[in-house]
C-alpha positions in Angstrom: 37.8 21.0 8.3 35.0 18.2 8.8 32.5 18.9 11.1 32.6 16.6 14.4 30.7 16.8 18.0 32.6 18.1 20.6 32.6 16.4 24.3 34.4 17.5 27.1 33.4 15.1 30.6 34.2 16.0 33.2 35.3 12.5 35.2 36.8 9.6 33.6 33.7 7.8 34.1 32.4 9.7 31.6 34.7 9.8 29.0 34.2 5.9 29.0 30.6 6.1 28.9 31.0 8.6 25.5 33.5 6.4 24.0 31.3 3.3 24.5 29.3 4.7 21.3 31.5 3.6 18.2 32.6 6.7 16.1 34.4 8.8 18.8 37.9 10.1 19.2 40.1 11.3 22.1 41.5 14.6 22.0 44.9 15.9 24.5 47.0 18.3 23.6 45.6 18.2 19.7 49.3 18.1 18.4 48.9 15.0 16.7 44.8 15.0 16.3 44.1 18.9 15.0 47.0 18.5 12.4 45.1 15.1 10.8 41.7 16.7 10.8 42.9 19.9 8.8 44.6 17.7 6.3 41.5 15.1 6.0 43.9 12.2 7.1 41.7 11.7 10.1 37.2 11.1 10.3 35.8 11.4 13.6 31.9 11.6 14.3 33.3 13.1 18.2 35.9 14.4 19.6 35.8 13.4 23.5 38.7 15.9 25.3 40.5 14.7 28.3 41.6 17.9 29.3 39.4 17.8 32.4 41.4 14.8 33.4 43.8 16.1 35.9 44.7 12.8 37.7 46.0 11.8 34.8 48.9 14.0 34.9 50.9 12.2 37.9 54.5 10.8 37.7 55.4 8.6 40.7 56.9 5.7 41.5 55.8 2.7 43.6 56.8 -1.1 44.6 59.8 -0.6 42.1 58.1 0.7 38.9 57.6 4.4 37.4 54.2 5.5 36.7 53.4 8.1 34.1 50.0 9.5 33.6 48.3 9.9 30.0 48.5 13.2 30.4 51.8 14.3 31.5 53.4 16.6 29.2 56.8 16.1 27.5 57.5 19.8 29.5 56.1 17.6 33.1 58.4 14.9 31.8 61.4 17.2 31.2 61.1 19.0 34.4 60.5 15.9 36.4 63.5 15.0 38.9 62.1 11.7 39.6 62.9 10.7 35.8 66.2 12.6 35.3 67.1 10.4 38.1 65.8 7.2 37.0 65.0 7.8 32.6 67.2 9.9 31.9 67.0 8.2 28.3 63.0 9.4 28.1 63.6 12.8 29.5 66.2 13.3 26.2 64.0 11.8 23.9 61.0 14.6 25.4 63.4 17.4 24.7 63.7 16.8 21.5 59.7 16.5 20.8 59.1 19.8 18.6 58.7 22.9 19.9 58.8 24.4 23.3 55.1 24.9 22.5 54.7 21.3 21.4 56.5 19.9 24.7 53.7 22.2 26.6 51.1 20.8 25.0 51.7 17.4 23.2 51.3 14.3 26.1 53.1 10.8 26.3 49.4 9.0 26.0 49.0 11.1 22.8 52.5 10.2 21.5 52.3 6.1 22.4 48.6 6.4 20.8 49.5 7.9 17.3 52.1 5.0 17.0 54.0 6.6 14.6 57.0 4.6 14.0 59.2 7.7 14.3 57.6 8.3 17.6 60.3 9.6 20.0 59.4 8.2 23.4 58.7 4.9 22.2 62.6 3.3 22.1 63.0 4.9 25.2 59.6 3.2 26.8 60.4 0.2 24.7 64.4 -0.3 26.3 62.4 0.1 29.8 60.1 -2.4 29.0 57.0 -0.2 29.2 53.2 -1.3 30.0 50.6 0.3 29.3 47.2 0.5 31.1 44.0 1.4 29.0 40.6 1.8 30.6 37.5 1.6 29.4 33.3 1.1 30.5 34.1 -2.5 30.4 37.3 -2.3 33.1 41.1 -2.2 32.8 43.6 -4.3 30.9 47.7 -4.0 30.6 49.6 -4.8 27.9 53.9 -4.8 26.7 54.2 -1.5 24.8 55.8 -3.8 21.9 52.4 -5.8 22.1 50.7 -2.4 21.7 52.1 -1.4 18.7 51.1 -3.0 15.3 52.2 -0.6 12.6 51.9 3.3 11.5 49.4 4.9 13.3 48.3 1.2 14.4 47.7 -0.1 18.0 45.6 -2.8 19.6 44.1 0.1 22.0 39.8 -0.2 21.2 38.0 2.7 19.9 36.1 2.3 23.2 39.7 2.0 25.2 41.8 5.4 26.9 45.6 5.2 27.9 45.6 5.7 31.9 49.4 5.3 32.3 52.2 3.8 31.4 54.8 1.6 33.9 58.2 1.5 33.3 60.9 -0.6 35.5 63.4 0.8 37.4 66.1 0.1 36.1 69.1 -1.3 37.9 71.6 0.8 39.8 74.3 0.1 37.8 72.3 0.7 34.5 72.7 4.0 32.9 70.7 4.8 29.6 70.9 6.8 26.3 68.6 8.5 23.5 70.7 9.5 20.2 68.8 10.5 17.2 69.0 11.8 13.7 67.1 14.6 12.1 67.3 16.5 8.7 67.4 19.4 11.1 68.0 21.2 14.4 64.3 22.1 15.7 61.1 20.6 14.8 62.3 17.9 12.4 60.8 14.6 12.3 63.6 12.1 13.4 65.7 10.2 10.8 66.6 7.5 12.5 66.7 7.3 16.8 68.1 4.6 19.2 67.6 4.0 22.8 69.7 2.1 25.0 70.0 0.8 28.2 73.9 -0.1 29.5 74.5 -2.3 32.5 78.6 -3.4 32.9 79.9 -5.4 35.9 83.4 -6.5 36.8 85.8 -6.3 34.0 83.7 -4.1 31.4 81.2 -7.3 31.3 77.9 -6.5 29.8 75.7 -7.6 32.6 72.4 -6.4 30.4 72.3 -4.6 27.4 69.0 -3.2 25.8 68.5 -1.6 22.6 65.2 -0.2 21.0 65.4 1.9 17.7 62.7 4.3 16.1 61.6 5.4 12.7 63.3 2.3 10.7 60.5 -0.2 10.4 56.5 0.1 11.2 57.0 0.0 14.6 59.3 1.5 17.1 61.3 -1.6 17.8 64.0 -3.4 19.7 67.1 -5.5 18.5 67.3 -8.8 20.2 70.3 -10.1 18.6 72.2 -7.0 19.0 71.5 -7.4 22.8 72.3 -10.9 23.0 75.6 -10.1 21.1 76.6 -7.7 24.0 75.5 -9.7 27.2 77.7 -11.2 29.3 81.0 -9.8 27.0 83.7 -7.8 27.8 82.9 -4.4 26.0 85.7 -3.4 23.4 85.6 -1.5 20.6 85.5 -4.8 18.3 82.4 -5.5 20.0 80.6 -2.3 20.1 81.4 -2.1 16.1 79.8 -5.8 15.9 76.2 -4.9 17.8 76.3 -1.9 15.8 76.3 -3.6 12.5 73.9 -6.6 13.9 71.2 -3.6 15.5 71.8 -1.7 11.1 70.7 -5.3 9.9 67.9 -5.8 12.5 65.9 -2.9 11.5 63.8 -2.7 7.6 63.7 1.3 7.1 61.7 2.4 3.5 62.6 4.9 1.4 61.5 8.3 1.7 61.3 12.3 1.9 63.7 12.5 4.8 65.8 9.6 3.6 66.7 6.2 1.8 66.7 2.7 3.5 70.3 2.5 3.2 70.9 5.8 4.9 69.1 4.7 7.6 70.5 1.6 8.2 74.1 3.2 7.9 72.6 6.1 10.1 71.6 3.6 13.1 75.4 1.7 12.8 76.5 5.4 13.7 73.6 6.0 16.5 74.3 2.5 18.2 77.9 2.8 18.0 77.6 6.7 19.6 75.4 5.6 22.3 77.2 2.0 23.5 80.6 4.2 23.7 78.9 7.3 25.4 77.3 4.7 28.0 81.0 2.8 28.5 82.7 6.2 29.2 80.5 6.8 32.0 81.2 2.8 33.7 
């Protein structure tokens, strides 16, 4: 493995004063960041380590929006009453993350800063219509987690930038939300295919809001706005549910590879859409 210098500040003060000098790297749980550096995918003159940064770790909720520290764990995230309550689609997705090990160790920030398309919080964050906070020597800024992301392993974060936390909206009362995903295998598999969705039905089984958000079938973790404008303001039947599943299949542009072919995935979200729109209208 390359050799790299090794920071560890102690306030976050710091860590913005270290990454204000181009070349340097921000280390959490290292499940993402350790793995690259071993297999020379990823050069880094520093590593700055935020473990120090224990206000980072929070999950609370204020003036109608969930906050989530950087730094909570998927473990925090799983255990977290406040989000079975109100995420219940994000606390599935965090189960799921690879091992129990993993969950211990591997954070949100880390997850929404790799940006890899197969990412499992992302639909989840992207159905809630996330924003993210990023902090830096020069001040704060927020940003739309879908402005965030830009591609595999690409985000508009700075090199001299740090994920503080992310807000998420409450979502309605009447809402109820969903993550369904595919993998090659039970465990530590990296997902096939995964779909998020958020389910709000008034009088007469009418779709008051729907939102969908799929993962690991195009660059980006992304949503399915014609799929959601299919469902809005319909009654929900079974012909309809079959419809936004085939629109939310034509929406996405999954590639070819080791785990699977484009047209598996696209047949495999059809399936994942369909299984999460029914599983939400059974519980209405």
């Amino acid at each position: 493995m390359q050799e790299f210098e090794f920071y560890s500040p102690r306030t976050l003060e710091e860590v913005c004063q270290v990454l204000a000098d181009p070349g340097g790297r921000l280390i959490a749980g290292g499940t993402d960041v350790i793995p690259q550096l071993r297999g020379g995918r990823l050069r880094a003159a520093r590593l700055v380590d935020l473990s120090r940064q224990g206000d980072l770790r929070f999950i609370e909720v204020q003036d109608g929006r969930v906050y989530i520290g950087a730094l909570a764990t998927y473990a925090q995230m799983i255990g977290s009453s406040l989000l079975q309550t109100e995420t219940p689609a994000l606390v599935q997705a965090s189960c799921v993350v690879g091992s129990v090990q993993t969950r211990h160790r591997g954070t949100l920030g880390g997850n929404i800063g790799n940006a890899s398309p197969a990412g499992d919080t992302l639909p989840p964050l992207l159905v809630l219509n996330a924003e993210v906070t990023l902090v830096s020597a020069e001040g704060e800024r927020s940003l739309a987690l879908a402005e965030l992301l830009q591609g595999p392993g690409q985000t508009t974060i700075g090199g001299h930038e740090v994920i503080h936390h992310v807000s998420i909206e409450r979502p309605p009362p009447n809402a109820s939300s969903i993550f369904v995903r595919l993998g090659n295998r039970r465990g530590m598999a990296v997902s096939v295919a995964s779909a998020a969705l958020v389910l709000c039905v008034g009088d007469g089984k009418v779709v008051d809001e729907a939102r969908i958000a799929l993962g690991a079938v195009a660059p980006t973790a992304m949503r399915c706005p014609r799929a959601e404008t299919l469902l809005r303001g319909e009654p929900l039947t079974p012909a309809l549910v079959e419809e936004a599943a085939r629109t939310a299949a034509a929406e996405c542009s999954p590639i070819d590879d080791v785990r699977g072919t484009a047209g598996y995935r696209r047949n495999a979200v059809a399936h994942l859409v369909r299984r999460g729109l029914n599983a939400l209208a059974a519980r209405m």
